[in-house]
C-alpha positions, -999 to +999 in steps of 0.1 A: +000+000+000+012+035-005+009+067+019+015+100+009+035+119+033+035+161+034+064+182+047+063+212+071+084+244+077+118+243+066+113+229+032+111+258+015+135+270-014+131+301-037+117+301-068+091+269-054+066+258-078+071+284-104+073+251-128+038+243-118+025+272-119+039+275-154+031+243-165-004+232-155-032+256-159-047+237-122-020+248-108-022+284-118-057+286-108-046+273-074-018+294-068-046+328-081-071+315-058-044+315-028-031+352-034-071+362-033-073+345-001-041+356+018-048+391+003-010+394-009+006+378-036+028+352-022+032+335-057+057+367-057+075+357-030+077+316-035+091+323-076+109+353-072+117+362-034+148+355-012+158+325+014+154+350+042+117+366+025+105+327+024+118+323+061+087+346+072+065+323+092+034+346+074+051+330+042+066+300+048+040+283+060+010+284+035+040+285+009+045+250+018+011+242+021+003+258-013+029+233-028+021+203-011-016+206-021-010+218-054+012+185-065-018+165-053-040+186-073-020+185-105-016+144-102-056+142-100-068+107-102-037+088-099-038+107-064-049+076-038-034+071-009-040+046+013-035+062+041-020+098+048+002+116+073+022+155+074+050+169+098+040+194+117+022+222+093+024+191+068-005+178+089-032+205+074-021+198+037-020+161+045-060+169+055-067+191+027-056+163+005-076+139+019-107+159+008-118+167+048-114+201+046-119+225+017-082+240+000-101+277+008-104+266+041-072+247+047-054+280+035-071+300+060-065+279+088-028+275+076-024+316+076-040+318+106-021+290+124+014+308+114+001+344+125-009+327+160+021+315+161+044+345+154+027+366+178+031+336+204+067+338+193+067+375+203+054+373+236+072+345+249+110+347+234+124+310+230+138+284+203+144+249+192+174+225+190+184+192+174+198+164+189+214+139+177+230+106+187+212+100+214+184+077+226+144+094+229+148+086+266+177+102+276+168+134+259+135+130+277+153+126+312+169+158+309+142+174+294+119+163+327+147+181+350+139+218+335+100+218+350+085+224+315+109+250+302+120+223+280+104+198+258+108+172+235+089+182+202+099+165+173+104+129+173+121+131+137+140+095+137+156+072+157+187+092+171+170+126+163+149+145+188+146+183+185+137+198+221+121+232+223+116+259+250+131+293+266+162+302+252+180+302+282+168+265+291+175+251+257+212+265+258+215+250+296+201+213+278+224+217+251+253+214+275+237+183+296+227+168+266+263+172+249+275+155+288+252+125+283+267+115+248+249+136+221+269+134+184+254+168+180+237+194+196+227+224+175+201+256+179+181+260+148+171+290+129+134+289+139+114+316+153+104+301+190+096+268+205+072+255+183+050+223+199+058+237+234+037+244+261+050+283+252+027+278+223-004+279+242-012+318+230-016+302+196-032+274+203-061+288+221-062+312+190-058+287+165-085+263+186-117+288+176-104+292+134-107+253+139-135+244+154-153+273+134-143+252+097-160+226+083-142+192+084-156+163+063-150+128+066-113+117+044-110+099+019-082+076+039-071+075+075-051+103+088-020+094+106-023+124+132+013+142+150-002+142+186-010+102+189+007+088+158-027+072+152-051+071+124-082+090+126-111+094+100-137+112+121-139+147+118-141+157+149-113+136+163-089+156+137-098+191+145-091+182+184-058+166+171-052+199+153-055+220+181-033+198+204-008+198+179+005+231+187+018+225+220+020+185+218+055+172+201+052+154+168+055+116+170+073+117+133+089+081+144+062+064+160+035+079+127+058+061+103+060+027+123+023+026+127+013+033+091+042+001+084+026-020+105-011-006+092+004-020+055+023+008+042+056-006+023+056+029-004+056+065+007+055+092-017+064+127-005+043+155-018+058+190-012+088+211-014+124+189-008+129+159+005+138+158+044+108+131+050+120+105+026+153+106+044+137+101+077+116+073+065+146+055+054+163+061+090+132+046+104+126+017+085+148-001+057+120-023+045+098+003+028+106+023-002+106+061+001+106+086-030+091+120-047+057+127-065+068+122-100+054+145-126 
């Protein structure tokens, strides 16, 4: 069986899906209908703009929703997955793919989602850091010692965990986790400490946009960040939405569940390629590759 897989922030490159807008006339319409939406043209941006205009949260994330979406739109019927999943913001286009939620409404809720989240960013200052070499439950351990100001929130692969929280508490962890046998441990260029409990601002924001959409049933189960569990009721995905914000993403434990639920092919759909080479970290028994066009 094959699962389609959809990336989040970070995927981004300039000049990103200028070729489909170019090429398919679906596409085009897509990307018009999205500058409409968002009320600026962020077609603009995603051909012509620069590393640091994508790196906008206000941009980069419904860039990289627009793209993800848009390849699914583009492939029409040979689109069908058995099963989806999405990292992170890769969750809502994973959704919007599955047909549960309109692409009007999925774009909204993305724009939304990244605004909450910047002005989150603002009031509590704070960041994110990979680690790597070490095993989940160490990096929990020493995460449990800082009372909250440090999490675990990205279960990427075995051996990589990012942890997130207060700048000062993430650079103290850094150290402890370096002690404790970490390869590497290294600050990333994000704007705060996404799927944090700092994210709560945003997530009681983001909680009304959600609930106030209308979510259908998918097409195909939908491997959800919070519980790394398939859902297909509509309800049970917009409360996994909400938590996603402060809840880490279970990227590791999603992947081994949709193996053991039958997946053996997963197609990326999106900007880059970072899933595939997690996929292939998790699990050497299952075949990992791009949408081909």
């Amino acid at each position: 069986m094959t699962a389609f897989v959809f990336p989040g922030q970070g995927a981004q490159y300039p000049g990103m899906g200028k070729d489909l807008y170019e090429k398919y006339p679906v596409a085009k319409d897509f990307f018009e209908r999205a500058n409409s939406v968002l009320g600026f043209r962020i077609t603009d941006i995603m051909f012509g703009g620069t590393e640091e205009d994508l790196r906008q949260t206000k941009v980069t994330q419904p860039a990289v929703f627009l793209h993800s979406v848009i390849i699914t739109s583009v492939m029409g019927t040979s689109f069908k997955p058995a099963m989806v999943a999405g990292h992170s913001l890769g969750e809502f286009s994973a959704i919007v793919a599955s047909g549960a939620l309109s692409f009007d409404e999925g774009l909204t809720l993305v724009s939304r989602r990244a605004s909450a989240m910047q002005r989150a960013c603002e009031i509590n200052p704070s960041t994110m850091a990979a680690i790597l070499g070490l095993d989940d439950n160490i990096v929990e351990e020493v995460c449990a010692g800082f009372g909250g100001r440090v999490v675990p929130a990205n279960y990427n692969s075995p051996g990589q965990i990012v942890i997130s929280g207060t700048n000062e508490a993430v650079d103290q962890a850094i150290e402890i986790l370096k002690s404790r046998g970490a390869k590497r441990a290294l600050k990333l260029s994000v704007g705060g400490a996404f799927h944090s409990p700092l994210m709560e601002p945003a997530g009681k924001e983001l909680e009304e946009a959600i609930n106030s959409a209308k979510f259908s049933k998918p097409s195909c189960p939908v491997f959800q960040n919070v519980n790394a569990l398939p859902s297909s009721d509509p309800g049970q995905i917009k409360a996994n939405l909400v938590l996603q914000l402060t809840s880490p993403v279970r990227w590791t434990q999603t992947v081994l569940n949709m193996i053991k639920a039958g997946t053996d092919s997963f197609v990326e759909a999106g900007p880059g390629n970072v899933l595939q080479g997690l996929i292939k970290k998790i699990s050497k028994d299952v075949e990992a590759g791009s949408v081909a066009l």
